[in-house]
N, C-alpha and C positions, 0 to 999 in steps of 0.2 A: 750215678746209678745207671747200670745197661738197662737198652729197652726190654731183654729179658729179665732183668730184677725189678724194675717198674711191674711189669708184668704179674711177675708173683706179691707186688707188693700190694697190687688193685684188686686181683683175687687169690686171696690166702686158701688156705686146703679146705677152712670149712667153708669156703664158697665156691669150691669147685668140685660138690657132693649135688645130689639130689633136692629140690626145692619140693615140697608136697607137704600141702597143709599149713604152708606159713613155715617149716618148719625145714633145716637143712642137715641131709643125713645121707648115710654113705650107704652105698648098693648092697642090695640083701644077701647079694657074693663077695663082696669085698673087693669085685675085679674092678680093674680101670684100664683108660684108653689114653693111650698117648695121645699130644694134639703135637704134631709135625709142623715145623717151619719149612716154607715150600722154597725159600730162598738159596736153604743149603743141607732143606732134608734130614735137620737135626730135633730132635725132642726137647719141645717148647716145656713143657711141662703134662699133668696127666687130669682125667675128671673121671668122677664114678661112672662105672658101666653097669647101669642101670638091666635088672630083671624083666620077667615078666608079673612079677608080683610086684615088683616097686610099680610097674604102670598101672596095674588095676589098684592099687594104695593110691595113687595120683586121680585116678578116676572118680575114686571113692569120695577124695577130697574136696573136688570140685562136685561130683553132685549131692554132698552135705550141705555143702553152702549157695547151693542154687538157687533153692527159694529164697531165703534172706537178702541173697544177691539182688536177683531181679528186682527186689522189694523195695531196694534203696530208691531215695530220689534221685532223678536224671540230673538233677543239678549236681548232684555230692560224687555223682559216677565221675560228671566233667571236669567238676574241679581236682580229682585225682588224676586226669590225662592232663589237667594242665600244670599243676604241679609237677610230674612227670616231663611234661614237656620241655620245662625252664631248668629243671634239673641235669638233662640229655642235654642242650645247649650246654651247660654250665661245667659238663663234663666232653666239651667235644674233644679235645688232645688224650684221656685218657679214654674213649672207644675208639678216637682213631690208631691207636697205638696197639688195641688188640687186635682191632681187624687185620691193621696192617702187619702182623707181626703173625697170626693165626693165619692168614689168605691168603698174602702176602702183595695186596694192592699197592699204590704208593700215598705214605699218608695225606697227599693235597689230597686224592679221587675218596681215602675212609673217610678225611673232613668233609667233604661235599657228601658222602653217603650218611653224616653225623645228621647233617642240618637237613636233606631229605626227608631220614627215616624219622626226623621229629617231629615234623611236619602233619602226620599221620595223626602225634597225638596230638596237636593241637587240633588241626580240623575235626577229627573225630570227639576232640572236646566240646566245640561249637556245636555236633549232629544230636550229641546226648537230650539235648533239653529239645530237639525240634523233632523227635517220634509222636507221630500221631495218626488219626485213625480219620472217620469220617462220618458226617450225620448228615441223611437225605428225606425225601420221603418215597413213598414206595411211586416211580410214574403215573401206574396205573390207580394209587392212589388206596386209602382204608390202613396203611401201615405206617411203618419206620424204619429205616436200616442206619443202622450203626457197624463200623468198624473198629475192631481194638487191635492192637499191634503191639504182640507178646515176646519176649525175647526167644530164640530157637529151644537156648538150652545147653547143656553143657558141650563140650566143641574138642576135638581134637586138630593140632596143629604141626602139621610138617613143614617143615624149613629148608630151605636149601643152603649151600655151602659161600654159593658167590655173594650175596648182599646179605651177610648176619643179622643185622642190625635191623634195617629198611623191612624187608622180608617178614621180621617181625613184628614190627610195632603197625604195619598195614592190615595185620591178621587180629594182634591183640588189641588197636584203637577202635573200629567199631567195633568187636566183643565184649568190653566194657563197657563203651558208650551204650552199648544194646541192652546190658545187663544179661551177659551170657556170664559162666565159668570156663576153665579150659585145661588142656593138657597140650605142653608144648612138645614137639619132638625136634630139637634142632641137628644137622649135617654132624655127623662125626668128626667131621674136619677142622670145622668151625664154630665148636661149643661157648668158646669161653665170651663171648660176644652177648650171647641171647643169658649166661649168667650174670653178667655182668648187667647186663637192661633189667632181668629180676630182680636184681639188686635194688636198683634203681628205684621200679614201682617198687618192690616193698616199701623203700624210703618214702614213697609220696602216698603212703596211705592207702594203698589197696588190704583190703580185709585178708586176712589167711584165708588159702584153697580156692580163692577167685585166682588166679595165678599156679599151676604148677608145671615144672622144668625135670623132663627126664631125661638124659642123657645116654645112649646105648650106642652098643656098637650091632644089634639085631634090630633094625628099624622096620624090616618085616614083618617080625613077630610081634611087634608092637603095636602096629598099625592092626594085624588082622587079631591080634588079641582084644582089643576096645574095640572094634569093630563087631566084633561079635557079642559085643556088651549091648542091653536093647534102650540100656539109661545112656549112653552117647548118642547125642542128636544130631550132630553135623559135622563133615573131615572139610579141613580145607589145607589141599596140598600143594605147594612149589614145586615143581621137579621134571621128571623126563613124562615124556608120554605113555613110556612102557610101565612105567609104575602106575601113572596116575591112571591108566586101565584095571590094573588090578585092583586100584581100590576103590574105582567104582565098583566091581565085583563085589568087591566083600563088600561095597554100601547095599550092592540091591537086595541081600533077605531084610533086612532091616530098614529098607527104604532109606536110611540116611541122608539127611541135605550134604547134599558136596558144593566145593566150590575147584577149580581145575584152570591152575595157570600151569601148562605145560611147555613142549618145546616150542618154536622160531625158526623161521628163517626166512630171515626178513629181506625184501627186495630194495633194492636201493638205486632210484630209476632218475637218470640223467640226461634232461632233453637238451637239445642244440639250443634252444631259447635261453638256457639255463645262465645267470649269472655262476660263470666256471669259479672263482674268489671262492666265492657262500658255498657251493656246491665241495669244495675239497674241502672246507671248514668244518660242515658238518658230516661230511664223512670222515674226518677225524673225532669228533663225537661218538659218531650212530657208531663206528666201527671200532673204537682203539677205547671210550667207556670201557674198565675194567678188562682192562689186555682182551679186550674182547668176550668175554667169560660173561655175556648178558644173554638173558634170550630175546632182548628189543635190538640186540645186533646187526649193525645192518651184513646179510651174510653172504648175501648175490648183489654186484654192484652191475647192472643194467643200464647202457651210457652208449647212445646213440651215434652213429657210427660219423658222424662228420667230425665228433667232440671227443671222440673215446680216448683219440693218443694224445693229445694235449692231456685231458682229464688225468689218465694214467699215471703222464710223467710226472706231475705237477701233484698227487697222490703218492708216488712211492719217493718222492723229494720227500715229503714230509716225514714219511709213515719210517722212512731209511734215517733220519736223523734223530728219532728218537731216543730217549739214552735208557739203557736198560740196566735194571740191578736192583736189589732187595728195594722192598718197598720202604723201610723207613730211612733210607740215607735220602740224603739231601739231594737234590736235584731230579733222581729218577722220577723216569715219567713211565716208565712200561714194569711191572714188577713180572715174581715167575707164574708160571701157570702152577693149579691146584695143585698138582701131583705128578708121578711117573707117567701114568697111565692116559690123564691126561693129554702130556707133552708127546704121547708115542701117537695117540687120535693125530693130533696137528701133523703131525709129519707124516705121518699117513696116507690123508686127506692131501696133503701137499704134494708129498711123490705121485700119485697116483696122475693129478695132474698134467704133472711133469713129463707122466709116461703116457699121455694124452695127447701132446705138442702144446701144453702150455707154455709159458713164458716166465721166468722170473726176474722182475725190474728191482725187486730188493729181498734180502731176504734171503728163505728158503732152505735156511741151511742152521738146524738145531745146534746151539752153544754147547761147547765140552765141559767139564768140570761139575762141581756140586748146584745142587738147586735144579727144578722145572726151567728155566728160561728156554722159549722160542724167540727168534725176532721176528719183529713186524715186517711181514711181507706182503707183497703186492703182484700177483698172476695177470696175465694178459693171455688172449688169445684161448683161454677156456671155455672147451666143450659146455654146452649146456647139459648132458649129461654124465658129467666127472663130479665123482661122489665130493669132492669143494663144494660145489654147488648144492648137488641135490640134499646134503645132509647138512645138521645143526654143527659149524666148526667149532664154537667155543674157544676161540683164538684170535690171535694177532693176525690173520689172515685176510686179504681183501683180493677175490676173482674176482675179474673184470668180463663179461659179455655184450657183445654189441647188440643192439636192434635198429633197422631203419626206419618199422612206422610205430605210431601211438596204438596201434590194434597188436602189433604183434608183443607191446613193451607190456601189456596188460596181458595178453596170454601168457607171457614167459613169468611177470610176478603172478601169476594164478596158480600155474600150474605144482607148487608146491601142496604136501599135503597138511603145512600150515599155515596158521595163515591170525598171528600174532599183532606183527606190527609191522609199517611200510613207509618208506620214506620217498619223496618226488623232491624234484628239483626244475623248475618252469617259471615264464613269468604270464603264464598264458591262463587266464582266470577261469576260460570255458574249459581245458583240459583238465585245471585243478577240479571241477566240478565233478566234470566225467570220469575222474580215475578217484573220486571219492565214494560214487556211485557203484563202478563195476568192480574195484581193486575188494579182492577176499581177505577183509583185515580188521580186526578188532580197533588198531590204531593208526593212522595216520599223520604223517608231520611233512605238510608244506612245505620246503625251501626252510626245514629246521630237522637238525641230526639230534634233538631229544625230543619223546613226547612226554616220556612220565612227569607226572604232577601231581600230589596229592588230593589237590582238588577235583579233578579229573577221573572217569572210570578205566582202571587200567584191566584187559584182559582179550580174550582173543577167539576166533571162531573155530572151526572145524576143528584141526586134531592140537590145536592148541589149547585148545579148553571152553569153560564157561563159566558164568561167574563172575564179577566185576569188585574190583578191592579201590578204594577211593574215590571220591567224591559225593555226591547226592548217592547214589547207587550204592555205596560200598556198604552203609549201614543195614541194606535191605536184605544182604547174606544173612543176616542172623534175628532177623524178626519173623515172625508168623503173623498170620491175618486171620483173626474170630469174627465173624459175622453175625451179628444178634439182628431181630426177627423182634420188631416192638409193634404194638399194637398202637394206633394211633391215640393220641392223649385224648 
């Protein structure tokens, strides 16, 4: 069997309709959306293209079952994320083979994204039974304060394109564990991924309408359609920054709780102390993760001017022997980028460079024929302000700029107006401290090209968002705080 017939074998037609209410059904137009292989730009197959009356149906469904929901015990919530969880493990070759085939990653990096994104439900399984509130007495004394800690409420859910899966189950695992409901909207791109995980929880026991999957090719009108609904209580959106502004917009007549993981662009800072080994290692991590299509990417590589040309060479060595091609053949380590549009960004961003007096040590030069592919390339000698730099690449891209001192390597990673996640490379424990201190960054990784971690709060500051998804923090997006007022016994 091809991995396009695997493909339709895992989700048949009535599983690539609409999910709402338990219940799978096809769009109130009958239209649908092709889902593209980015490999060679062919039609993978198609899913419902969902209305605006199938999303307010989905709304509906989940705040039918809201109260019931919250109602359940914390325990029965967690043993359906863990059920779920052992499930998602138990099916890793069969998500890895839609992502890679819908995104077109290479399946070793969807299997690492398998056992990540399940990761979610199980920690979020363990958070379910540990929501609690708090009993004091009043300081000043004659009272009692109690806290209760209520789930938000019914939730809308935008996804993006590069991690289907991941992306998901970080949104959906404390929302369950919370005893929220929800409305998912996953990337046009990349639908059959977040059906497929539906699938999944339905099998492990999630009630009807705690769970609904709409699929559209109008994500605007979707968003500001339930947004303007006063029974949705909280958006939480993946995505660019231009969006995630407007839907703060539509959140503030309605006050809406948001949560806002937006763009990146992550500095990736290289001191002469640095063990150079570890240093190129994890910038093949922070940087070449999902052909670079991450927003924890490392996207500015800041490499101190005694170390820079070694660092470089010893970087586009690598970054140039990579082998490129559809994600699910054997060996490939780089698959294509999302799309056309995509791949024209990269090149873009790269000439521009170029026409800057940059450098290219590998690279540089977009592949002919069918499919997204860019190669991995590596710039030397870039301006600090050539749009490589100052914008989000989403690519196989790696400029390089020098700095001489530790004050200036902290301006130049500041001076973006994100400020996500950051990676250093030193063996100098007082500077680690100092650039943990002044560096503008939701995340930082020591002499390590990953930081995410389930256990961990992932999320970022200034124009990158707010809002934290995993760890202790992550279940707190979707709880409220009631304060009771008791009179002493």
């Amino acid at each position: 069997m091809s991995p396009a017939e695997r493909l339709l074998d895992l989700l048949p037609a009535d599983r690539r309709q609409l999910l709402i209410g338990g219940a799978w059904r096809p769009s109130g137009s009958g239209e649908r959306i092709d889902v593209v292989d980015p490999a060679d730009g062919s039609v993978l197959t198609d899913v419902a293209d969902g209305t605006l009356d199938d999303a307010r149906a989905a709304l509906d469904a989940a705040v039918g079952v809201q109260r019931e929901w919250a109602a359940t015990a914390p325990r029965e919530r967690g043993e359906i994320l863990r059920r779920a969880f052992e499930d998602v493990v138990a099916r890793t070759e069969d998500l890895a083979l839609v992502m890679s085939l819908e995104m077109g990653k290479p399946l070793a990096e969807s299997r690492g994204e398998v056992t990540y994104g399940a990761e979610f439900l199980r920690w979020f399984s363990e958070e379910a039974v540990r929501v609690h509130g708090r009993w004091m007495h009043n300081p000043a004394g004659g009272s009692r304060l109690l806290t209760v800690r209520k789930p938000v409420g019914p939730c809308l859910f935008i996804t993006p394109w590069n991690f289907p899966l991941a992306m998901g189950t970080r949104k959906i695992g404390p929302a369950v564990a919370a005893g929220c409901t929800m409305v998912v909207k996953p990337a046009k791109q990349t639908p059959l991924t977040m059906l497929l995980l539906a699938d999944i929880l339905q099998q492990a026991g999630l009630p009807d309408g705690v769970l609904n999957v709409v699929t559209t090719s109008d994500s605007g009108g979707l968003s500001s359609t339930l947004q303007a609904d006063p029974r949705l209580r909280k958006v939480s959106f993946t995505g660019s920054t231009a969006i995630g502004r407007r839907i703060m917009e539509q959140a503030a007549p309605r006050l809406q709780r948001v949560s806002m993981e937006l763009g990146g662009n992550a500095p990736f800072l290289v001191f002469a102390d640095a063990d150079l080994d570890a240093a190129v290692d994890g910038a093949m991590l922070a940087k070449m993760r999902n052909m670079g299509e991450a927003c924890t990417s490392a996207n500015r590589f800041l490499v101190e001017e005694s170390v820079a040309e070694e660092f470089g060479a010893r970087l586009a060595e690598r970054m140039g022997s990579l082998r490129v091609g559809r994600g699910t053949d054997d060996g490939t380590e780089v698959g294509p980028l999302i799309d056309a549009a995509a791949r024209e960004s990269v090149a873009g961003l790269v000439d521009d460079a170029l026409s800057r007096g940059a450098r290219a040590l590998t690279g540089a030069q977009a592949a002919e024929g069918a499919g997204y592919f860019y190669p991995p390339t590596v710039l030397v000698d870039v301006p600090t302000d050539a749009d490589v730099v100052t914008n989000e690449i989403f690519g196989p891209v790696a400029p390089i700029t020098t700095f001489r001192t530790e004050e200036e390597a902290i301006e130049l990673a500041n001076s973006s107006e994100y400020g996500l996640a950051a990676y250093a490379y030193t063996r100098d424990l007082a500077r680690t401290l100092r650039l943990a201190e002044q560096l503008e960054t939701g995340m930082l990784g020591i002499n390590s090209g990953i930081v995410s971690n389930p256990a961990a709060p992932f999320g970022g500051v200034k124009a990158s968002g707010f809002g934290r998804e995993g760890g202790f923090e992550g279940i707190e997006e979707y709880l409220d705080t009631t304060y009771v007022a008791l009179p002493a016994p």
